[in-house]
C-alpha positions in Angstrom: -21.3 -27.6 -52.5 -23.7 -27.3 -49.8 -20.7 -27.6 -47.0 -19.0 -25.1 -49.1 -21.3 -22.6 -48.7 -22.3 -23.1 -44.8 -18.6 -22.5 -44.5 -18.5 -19.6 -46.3 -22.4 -18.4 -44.2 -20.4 -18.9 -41.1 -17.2 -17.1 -42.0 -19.4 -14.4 -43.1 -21.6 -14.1 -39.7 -18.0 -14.1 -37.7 -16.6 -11.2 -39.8 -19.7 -9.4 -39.1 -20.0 -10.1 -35.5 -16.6 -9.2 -35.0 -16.7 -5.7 -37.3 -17.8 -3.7 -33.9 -14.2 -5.7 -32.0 -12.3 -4.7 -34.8 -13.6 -0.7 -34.9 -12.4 -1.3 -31.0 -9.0 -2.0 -31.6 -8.7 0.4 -34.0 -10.0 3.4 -32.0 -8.6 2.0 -28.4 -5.0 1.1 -30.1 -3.5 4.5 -28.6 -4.9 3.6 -25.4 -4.1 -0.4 -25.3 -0.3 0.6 -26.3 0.0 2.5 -23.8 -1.3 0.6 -21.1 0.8 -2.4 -22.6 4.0 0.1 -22.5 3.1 1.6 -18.6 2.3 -2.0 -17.0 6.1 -2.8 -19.4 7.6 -0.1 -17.7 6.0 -0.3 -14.0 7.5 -4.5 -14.5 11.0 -2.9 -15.0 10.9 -0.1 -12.5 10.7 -2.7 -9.6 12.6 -5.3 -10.9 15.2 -2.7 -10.9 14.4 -1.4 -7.2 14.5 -5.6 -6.0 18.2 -5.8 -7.7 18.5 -2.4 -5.9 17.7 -3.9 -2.2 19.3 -6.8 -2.9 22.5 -5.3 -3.6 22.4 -3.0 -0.7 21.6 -6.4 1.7 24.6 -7.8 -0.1 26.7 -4.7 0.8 25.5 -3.9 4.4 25.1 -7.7 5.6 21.2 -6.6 6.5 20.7 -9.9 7.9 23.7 -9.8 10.3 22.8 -6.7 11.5 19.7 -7.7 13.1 20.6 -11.5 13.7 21.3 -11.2 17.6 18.2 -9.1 18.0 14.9 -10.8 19.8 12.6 -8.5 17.2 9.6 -10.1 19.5 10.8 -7.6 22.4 9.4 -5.1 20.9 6.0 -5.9 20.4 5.0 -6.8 23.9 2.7 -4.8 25.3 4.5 -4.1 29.4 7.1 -2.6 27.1 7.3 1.1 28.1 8.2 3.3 24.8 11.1 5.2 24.2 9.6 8.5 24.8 8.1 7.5 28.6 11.8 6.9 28.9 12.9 9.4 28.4 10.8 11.6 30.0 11.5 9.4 32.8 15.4 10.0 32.4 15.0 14.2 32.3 12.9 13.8 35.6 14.9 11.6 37.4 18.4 14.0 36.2 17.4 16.3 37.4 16.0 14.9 40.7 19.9 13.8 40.4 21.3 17.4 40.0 18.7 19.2 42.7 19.5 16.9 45.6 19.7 19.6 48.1 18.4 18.8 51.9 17.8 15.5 50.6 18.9 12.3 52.5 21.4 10.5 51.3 19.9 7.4 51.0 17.3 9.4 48.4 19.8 10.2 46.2 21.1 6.8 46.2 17.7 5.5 45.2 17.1 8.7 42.4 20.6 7.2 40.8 19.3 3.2 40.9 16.1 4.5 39.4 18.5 6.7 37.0 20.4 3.6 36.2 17.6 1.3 35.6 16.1 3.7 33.0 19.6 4.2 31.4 19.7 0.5 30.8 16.2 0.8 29.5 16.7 3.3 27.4 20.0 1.3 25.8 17.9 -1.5 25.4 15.1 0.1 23.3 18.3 1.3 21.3 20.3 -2.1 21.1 23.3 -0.3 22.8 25.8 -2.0 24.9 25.7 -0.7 28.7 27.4 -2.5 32.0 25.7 -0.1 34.6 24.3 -3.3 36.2 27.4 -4.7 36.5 30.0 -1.7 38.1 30.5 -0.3 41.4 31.5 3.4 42.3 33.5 5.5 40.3 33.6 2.7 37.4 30.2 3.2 37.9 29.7 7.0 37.2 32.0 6.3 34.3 29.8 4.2 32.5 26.8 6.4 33.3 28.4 9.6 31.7 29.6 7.0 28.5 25.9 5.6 28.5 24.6 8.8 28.2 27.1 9.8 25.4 25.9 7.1 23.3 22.3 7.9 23.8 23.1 11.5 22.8 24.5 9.9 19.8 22.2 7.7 18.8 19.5 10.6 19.3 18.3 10.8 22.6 19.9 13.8 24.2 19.7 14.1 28.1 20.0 16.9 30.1 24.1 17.8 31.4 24.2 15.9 35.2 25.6 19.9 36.3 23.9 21.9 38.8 22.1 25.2 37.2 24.4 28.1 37.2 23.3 31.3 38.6 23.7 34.5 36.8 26.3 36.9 38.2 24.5 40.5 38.9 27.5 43.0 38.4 
């Protein structure tokens, strides 16, 4: 009887010692639902964006797009920006355009410079250029397509024409 009632004293004590939990729950049950549902919900809202950037890696072949591409390139610190650039570019274009009195041997050196900073610029970009590689008028061609495609791809240079003056009627 003894072990009886020891059970009993000590089912007793734990009902009392956890009145003050159970009050808890029942006051905090709004705000334990909801936390349950929100953390439910957050858990589905990004398991739903993962499937969503899977799919779209699935769709646009992300991976192939930047397989060929040394991504290490572009954190070394020689590495002039894209905005030095092009700044670079607009000086140099219109060094290009204003040529005269100059010798001609300047403006040969203004267009290598030019050239080089093209090629810069398409790298920075991952575009395709063969400036290095033509002579001439093949040359020129690929300038004015080189600069094309940096227009394109959002880096618009100024026109390689001379200013026009205003006629005065």
């Amino acid at each position: 009887m003894e072990v009886g009632r020891a059970i009993l004293l000590v089912l007793a004590f734990a009902a009392v010692a956890s009145l003050p939990v159970a009050f808890a729950l029942l006051f905090c049950a709004d705000e334990i639902i909801d936390r349950v549902a929100c953390g439910y919900a957050e858990w589905r809202e990004r398991r739903r964006e993962r499937r969503t950037v899977a799919r779209l890696d699935r769709a646009v072949e992300a991976d192939s797009l930047t397989r060929g591409i040394d991504l290490t390139e572009f954190d070394r610190a020689d590495r002039r920006s894209l905005q030095e650039i092009a700044a670079d570019l607009r000086r140099f274009g219109g060094h290009r355009v204003n040529q005269v009195g100059r010798a001609v041997i300047w403006h040969a050196a203004v267009l290598d410079a030019y050239d080089e900073h093209l090629r810069a610029a398409c790298r920075c970009l991952g575009l395709t250029e063969h400036l290095g590689e033509l002579t001439g008028v093949d040359r020129e061609i690929e300038r004015v397509r080189v600069e094309g495609a940096l227009h394109a791809a959002g880096l618009p240079l100024p026109a390689a024409r001379a200013p026009h003056r205003q006629r005065r009627h």
